[in-house]
C-alpha positions in Angstrom: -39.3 -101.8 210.1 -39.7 -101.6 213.8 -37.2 -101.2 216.6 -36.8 -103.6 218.9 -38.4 -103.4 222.5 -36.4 -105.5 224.3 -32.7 -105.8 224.9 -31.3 -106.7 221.7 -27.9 -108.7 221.5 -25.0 -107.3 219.8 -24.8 -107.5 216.0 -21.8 -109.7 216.2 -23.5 -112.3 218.6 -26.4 -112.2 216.0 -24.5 -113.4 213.2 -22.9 -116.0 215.0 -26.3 -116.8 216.1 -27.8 -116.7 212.5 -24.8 -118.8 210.8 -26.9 -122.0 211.7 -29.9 -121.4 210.0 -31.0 -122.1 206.9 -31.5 -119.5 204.1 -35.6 -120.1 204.8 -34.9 -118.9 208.4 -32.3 -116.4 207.3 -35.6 -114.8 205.1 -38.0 -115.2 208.1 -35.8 -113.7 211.0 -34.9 -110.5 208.8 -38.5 -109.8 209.6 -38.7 -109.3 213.1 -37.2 -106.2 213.4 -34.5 -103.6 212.3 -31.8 -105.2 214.3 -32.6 -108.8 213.0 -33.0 -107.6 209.4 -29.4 -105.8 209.6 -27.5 -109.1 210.8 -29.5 -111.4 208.9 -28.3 -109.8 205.7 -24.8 -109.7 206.3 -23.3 -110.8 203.4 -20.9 -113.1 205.3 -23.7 -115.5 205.6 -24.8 -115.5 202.9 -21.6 -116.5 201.3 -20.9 -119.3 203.4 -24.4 -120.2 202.0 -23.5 -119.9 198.6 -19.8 -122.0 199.3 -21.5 -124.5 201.5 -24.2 -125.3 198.4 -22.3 -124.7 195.3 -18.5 -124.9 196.6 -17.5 -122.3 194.0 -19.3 -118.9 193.2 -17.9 -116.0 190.9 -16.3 -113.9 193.2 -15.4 -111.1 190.5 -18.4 -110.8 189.4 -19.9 -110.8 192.5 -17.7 -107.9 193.8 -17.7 -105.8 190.5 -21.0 -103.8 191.7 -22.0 -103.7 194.7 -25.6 -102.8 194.5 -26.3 -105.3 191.7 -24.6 -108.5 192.7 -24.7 -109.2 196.5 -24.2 -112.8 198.2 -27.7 -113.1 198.7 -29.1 -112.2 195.5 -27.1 -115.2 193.7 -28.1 -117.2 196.6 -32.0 -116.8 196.0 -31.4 -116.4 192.3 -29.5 -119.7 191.7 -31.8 -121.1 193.9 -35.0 -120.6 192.0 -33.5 -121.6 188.8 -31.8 -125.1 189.9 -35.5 -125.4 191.6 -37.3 -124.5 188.3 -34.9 -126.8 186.3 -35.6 -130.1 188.9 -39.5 -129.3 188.8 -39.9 -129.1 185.0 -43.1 -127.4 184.8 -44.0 -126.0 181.4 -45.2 -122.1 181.1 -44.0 -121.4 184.9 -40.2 -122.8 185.2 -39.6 -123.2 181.6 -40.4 -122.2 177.7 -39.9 -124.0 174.9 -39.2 -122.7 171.4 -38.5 -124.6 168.1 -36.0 -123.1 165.6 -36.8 -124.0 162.2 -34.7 -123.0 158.9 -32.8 -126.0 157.9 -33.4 -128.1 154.8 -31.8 -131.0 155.5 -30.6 -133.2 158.9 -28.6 -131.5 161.3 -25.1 -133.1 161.2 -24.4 -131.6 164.8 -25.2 -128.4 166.7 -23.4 -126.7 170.1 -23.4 -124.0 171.7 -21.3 -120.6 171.0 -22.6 -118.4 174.1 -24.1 -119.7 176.9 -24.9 -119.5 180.5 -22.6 -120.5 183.3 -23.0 -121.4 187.0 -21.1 -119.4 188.1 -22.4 -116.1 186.9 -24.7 -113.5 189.0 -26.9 -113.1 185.8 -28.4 -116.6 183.8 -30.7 -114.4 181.5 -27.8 -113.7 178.8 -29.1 -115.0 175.5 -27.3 -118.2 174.7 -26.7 -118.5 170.8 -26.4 -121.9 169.2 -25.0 -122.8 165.8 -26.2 -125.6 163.6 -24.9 -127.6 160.7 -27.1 -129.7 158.3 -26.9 -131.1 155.0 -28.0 -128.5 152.8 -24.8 -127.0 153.2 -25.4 -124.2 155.3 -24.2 -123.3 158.9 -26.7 -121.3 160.9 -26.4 -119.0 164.1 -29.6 -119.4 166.9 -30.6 -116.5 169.4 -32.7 -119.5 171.6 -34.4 -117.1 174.0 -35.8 -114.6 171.0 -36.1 -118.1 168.8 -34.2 -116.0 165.8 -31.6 -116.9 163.3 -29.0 -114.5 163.2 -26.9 -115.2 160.4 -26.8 -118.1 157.6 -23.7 -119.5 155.6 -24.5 -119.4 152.2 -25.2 -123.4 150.3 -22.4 -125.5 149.6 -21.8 -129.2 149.3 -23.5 -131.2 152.4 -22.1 -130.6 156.2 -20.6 -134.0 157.6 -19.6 -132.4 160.8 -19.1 -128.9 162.9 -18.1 -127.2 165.9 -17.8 -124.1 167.9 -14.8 -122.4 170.1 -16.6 -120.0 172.3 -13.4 -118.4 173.8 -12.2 -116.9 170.7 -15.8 -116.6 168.5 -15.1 -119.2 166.2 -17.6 -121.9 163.7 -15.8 -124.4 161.8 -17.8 -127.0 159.8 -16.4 -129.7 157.1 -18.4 -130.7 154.1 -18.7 -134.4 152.1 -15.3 -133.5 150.2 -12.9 -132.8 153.0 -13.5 -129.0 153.1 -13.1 -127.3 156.1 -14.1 -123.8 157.0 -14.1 -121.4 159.6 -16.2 -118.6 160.2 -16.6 -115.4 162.9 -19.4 -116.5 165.7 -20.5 -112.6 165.5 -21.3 -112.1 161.6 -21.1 -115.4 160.4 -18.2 -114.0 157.8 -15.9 -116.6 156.2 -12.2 -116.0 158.0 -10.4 -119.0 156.5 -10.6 -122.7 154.0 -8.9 -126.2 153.8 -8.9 -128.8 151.8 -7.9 -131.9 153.1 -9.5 -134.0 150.8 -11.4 -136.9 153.6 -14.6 -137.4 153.1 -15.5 -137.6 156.8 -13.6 -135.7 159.5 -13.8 -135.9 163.2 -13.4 -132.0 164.0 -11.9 -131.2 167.7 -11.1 -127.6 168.2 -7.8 -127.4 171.2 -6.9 -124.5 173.3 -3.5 -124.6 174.5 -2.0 -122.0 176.6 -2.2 -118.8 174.1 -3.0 -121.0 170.6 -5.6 -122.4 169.4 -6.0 -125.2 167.3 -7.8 -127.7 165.4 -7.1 -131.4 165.6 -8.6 -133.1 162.3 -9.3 -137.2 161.9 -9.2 -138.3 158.8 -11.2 -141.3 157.3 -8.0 -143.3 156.4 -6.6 -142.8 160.1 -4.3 -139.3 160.0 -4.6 -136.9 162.9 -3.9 -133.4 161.1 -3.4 -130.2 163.6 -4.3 -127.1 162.0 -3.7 -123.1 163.2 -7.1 -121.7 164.0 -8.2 -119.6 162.5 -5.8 -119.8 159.8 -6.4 -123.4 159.0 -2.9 -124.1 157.9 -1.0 -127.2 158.8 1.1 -127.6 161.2 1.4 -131.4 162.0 0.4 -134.4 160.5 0.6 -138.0 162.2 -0.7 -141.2 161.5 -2.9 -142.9 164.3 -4.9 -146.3 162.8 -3.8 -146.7 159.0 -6.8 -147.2 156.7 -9.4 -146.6 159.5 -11.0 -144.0 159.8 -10.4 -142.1 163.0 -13.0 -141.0 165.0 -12.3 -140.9 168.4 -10.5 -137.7 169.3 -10.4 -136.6 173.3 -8.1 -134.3 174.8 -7.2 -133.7 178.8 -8.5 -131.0 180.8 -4.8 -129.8 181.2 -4.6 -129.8 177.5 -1.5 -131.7 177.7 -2.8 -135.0 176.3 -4.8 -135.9 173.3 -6.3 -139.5 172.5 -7.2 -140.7 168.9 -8.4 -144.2 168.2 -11.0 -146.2 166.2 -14.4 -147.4 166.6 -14.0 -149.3 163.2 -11.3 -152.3 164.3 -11.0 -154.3 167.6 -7.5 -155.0 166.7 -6.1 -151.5 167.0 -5.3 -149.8 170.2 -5.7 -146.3 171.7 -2.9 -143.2 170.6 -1.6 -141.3 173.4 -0.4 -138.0 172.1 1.7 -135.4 173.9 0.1 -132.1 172.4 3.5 -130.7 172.7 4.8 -132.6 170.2 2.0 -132.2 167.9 1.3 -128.3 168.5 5.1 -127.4 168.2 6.6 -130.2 166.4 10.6 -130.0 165.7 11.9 -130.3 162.6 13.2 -134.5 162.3 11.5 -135.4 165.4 8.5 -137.5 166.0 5.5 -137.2 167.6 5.7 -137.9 170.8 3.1 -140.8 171.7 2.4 -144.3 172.7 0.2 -147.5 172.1 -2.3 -148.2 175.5 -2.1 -151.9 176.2 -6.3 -152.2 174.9 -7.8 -152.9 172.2 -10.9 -151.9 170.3 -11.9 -148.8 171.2 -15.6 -148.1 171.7 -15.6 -144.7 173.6 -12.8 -142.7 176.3 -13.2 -140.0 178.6 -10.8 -138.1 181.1 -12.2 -137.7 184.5 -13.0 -133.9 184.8 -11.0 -133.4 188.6 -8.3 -135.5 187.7 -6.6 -134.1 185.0 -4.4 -136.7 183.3 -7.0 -139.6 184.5 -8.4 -141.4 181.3 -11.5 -143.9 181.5 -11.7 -146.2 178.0 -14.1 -148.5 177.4 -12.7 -151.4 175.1 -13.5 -155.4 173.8 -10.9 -157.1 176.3 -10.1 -159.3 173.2 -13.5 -160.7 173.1 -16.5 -159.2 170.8 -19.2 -159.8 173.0 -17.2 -158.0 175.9 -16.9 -154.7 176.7 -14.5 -153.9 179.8 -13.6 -150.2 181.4 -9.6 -149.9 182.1 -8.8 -146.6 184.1 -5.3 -144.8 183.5 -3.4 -142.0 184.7 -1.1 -140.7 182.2 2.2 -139.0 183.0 5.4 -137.3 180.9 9.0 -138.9 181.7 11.6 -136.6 180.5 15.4 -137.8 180.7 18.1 -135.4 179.0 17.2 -136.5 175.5 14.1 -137.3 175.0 10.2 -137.5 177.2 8.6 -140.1 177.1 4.9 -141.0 178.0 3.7 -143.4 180.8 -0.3 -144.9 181.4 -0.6 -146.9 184.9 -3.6 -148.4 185.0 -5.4 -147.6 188.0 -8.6 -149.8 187.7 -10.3 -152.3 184.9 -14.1 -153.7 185.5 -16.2 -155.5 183.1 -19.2 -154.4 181.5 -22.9 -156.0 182.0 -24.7 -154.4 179.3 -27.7 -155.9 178.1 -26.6 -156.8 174.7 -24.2 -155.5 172.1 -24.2 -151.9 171.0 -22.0 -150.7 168.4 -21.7 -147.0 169.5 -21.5 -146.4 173.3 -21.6 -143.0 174.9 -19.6 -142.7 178.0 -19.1 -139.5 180.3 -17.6 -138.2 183.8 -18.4 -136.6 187.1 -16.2 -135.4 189.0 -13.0 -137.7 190.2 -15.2 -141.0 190.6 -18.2 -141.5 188.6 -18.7 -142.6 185.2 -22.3 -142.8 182.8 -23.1 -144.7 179.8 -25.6 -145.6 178.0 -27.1 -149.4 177.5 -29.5 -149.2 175.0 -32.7 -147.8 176.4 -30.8 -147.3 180.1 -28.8 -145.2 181.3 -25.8 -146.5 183.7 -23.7 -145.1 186.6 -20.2 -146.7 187.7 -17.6 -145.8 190.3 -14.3 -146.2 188.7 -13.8 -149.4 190.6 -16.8 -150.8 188.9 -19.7 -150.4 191.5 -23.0 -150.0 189.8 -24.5 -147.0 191.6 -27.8 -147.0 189.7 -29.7 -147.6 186.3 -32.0 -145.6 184.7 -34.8 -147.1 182.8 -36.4 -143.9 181.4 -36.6 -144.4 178.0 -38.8 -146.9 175.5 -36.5 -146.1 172.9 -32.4 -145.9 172.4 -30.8 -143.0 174.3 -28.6 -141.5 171.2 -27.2 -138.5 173.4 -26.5 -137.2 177.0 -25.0 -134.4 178.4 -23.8 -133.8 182.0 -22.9 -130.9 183.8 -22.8 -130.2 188.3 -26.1 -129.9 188.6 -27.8 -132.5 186.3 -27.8 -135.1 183.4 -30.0 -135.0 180.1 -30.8 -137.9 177.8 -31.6 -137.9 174.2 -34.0 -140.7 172.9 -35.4 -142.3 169.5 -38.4 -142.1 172.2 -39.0 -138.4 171.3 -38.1 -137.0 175.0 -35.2 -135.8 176.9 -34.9 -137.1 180.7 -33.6 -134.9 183.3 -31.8 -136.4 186.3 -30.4 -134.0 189.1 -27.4 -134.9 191.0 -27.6 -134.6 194.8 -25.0 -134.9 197.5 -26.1 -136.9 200.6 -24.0 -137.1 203.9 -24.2 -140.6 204.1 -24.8 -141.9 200.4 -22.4 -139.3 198.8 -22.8 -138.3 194.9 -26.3 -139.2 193.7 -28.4 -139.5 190.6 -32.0 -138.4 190.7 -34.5 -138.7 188.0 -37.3 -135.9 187.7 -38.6 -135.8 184.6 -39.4 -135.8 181.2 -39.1 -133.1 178.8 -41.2 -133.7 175.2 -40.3 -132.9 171.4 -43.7 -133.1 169.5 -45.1 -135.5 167.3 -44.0 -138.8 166.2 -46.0 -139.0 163.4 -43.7 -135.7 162.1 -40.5 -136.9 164.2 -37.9 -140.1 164.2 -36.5 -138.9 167.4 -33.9 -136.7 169.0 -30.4 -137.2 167.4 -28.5 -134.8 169.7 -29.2 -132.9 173.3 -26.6 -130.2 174.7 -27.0 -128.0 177.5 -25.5 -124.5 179.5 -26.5 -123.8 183.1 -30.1 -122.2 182.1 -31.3 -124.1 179.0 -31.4 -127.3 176.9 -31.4 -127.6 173.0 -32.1 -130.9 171.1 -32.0 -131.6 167.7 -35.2 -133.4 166.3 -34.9 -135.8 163.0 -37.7 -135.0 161.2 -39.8 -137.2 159.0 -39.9 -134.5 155.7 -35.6 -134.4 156.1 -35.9 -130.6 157.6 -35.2 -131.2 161.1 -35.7 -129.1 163.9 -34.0 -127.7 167.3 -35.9 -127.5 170.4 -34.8 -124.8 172.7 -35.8 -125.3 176.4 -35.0 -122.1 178.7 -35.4 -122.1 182.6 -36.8 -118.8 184.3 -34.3 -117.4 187.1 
């Protein structure tokens, strides 16, 4: 690279210059000369790059080696991949693999490593455990499409999950089993027989210990140790119902349990406290919300204690959203939990549906589904936009910063980017379809989850033996 002829300015006078362009024109200038090229990559500005775009970057992994993770490295690297995931195009932005092994239908999949946003390095292999009903649990490198380790048979799965911060795979069979085995070797740690038929599984970190919240199908909320799987608490929520809504806060301070199965019975607000570390003679620590009929709830992901339930307002044919913030009152002898409701809105959904899907964004968006459309509200009930994607029922979504999937009976998955504009704020965007094979050998997708760098969905196949589709983004 050349030196410059002509009087130069001083590298300070550069930057400042340089901290209005945009990362295009940060790339071009660098080329003009040896003076250029040493302001323009100054990390500085690249940072305020990456915090303009993204808000939040990892910083210790950023600084942890200097010559392999610099601001601008992330900045082009992140780039590429978010523009490789909006594009869509098979063979050049993405692969897609198919992980085959199961002899039955996959009861529920998730991830156990995956890729976040705010790492320097999205190539990690993300590994993704399965459950089906040929009683085995299977472990999924997607990027080398490999199973890594398989359960041995045992009565048919009913449900399963993973907790990725301590290496964990729990699944519960058609008898009230539960087990619990290492992420790593798929080796059995720990058993428990509760004796429900169908469990809603919910694994709970809280401070130091982890936990697993179990909903019964005749309405009790058990907590068990992980990985122990011995009991510590046991509470009934909705006698004789089976319970099968189980959300806890992103503080970890509340827990909801309710219902889908009666439109008499109201929500359970649970202090986890109480049902983590209960006292000998004491009760569980909860309350009754003031609504009925509980078709789905959500907390707001930047408001910690803000809860969004969607419920029948008394009347079958009407499905209203009540918004609460939850709170702890604590006098000398006892606490005490509070809901204010913040906002309510009624539904127009385009005709009844009997299992709703709802999610957050942020402080002041919520999605659901409608059938073949997908919705967006403000918590005060504004209808941002509707999606009409789909020919066919969306059965799953997942939604993350940077986008939103669907899951359709259709056989395809939609992705939708989110987009902030100055003066329209938080938008939706949708870019395109992704597809998972034949119909004549496929029912649908059941199930769609997602990291930062791939998406897996779960295909119900025609034969019973139903498949995962793995799709990974190049970075």
């Amino acid at each position: 690279m050349e030196e410059c002829v002509y009087p130069s300015l001083h590298l300070d006078c550069l930057i400042s210059i340089f901290s209005f362009l945009s990362e295009d024109d940060l790339v071009t200038v660098s080329y003009v000369c040896k003076e250029w090229y040493e302001a323009a990559e100054t990390p500085w500005l690249w940072r305020e790059l990456c915090l303009h775009r993204w808000g939040f970057c990892n910083l210790g992994q950023l600084l942890c080696d200097s010559e392999q993770h610099t601001w601008k490295r992330y900045f082009l690297r992140r780039s590429k991949l978010e523009q490789n995931m909006k594009s869509g195009r098979t063979g050049g932005d993405y692969t897609c693999k198919s992980l085959r092994g199961h002899k039955g239908r996959l009861v529920g999949f998730s991830y156990l490593v995956e890729n976040s946003s705010v790492q320097d390095s999205w190539n990690c292999s993300p590994v993704v455990c399965s459950a089906s009903s040929d009683g085995t649990v299977k472990a999924w490198d997607i990027h080398k499409a490999v199973n890594l380790w398989t359960t041995t048979g045992q009565n048919p799965l009913t449900a399963m999950f993973t907790d990725p911060q301590r290496c964990l795979v729990g699944a519960s069979d058609n008898t009230g089993t539960i087990k619990l085995w290492n992420g790593e070797t798929g080796e059995e740690i720990a058993s428990y027989s509760g004796g429900s038929s169908q469990c809603t599984l919910m694994p709970f970190n809280k401070d130091e210990n982890a936990f697993l919240m179990v909903g019964t199908v005749l309405g009790s909320l058990i907590t068990l140790s992980s990985p122990q799987l011995t009991e510590v608490s046991r509470h009934m929520v909705c006698d004789s119902f089976k319970l099968n809504v189980l959300v806890s806060s992103p503080d970890a301070k509340w827990i909801i349990a309710a219902t889908k199965e009666s439109s008499d019975l109201s929500l359970v607000v649970l202090w986890s406290e109480s049902v983590c570390s209960p006292v000998a003679g004491e009760k569980v620590v909860s309350m009754n919300l003031p609504v009925c009929g509980c078709s789905a709830a959500v907390f707001l992901p930047s408001q910690r204690s803000r809860l969004a339930v969607i419920h029948t307002d008394g009347l079958h044919d009407q499905r209203t959203v009540t918004v609460f913030d939850l709170s702890l009152k604590k006098s000398l002898y006892k606490e005490e939990p509070q809901a204010q409701q913040v906002e309510s809105f009624k539904l127009e959904l385009n005709q009844w549906h009997s299992d709703l899907i709802l999610k957050a964004k942020g402080s002041n968006t919520l999605l659901l589904t409608d059938g073949n459309d997908l919705k967006v509200y403000t918590l005060k009930g504004a209808l941002i936009a509707t999606f009409k994607d789909h020919t066919q029922p969306i059965i799953s979504f997942c939604v993350d910063n940077f986008r939103v999937v669907t899951a359709s009976r259709d056989l395809s998955l939609r992705v939708l980017t989110w987009r902030n504009d100055r003066e329209a704020g938080l938008t939706l965007e949708s870019q395109y379809h992704l597809l998972g094979g034949s119909h004549s050998m496929s029912r649908g997708f059941s199930q769609v989850e997602c990291d930062y760098a791939s998406i897996v969905a779960s295909v119900e196949a025609v034969d019973g033996k139903d498949v995962l589709k793995a799709y990974i983004f190049n970075s």
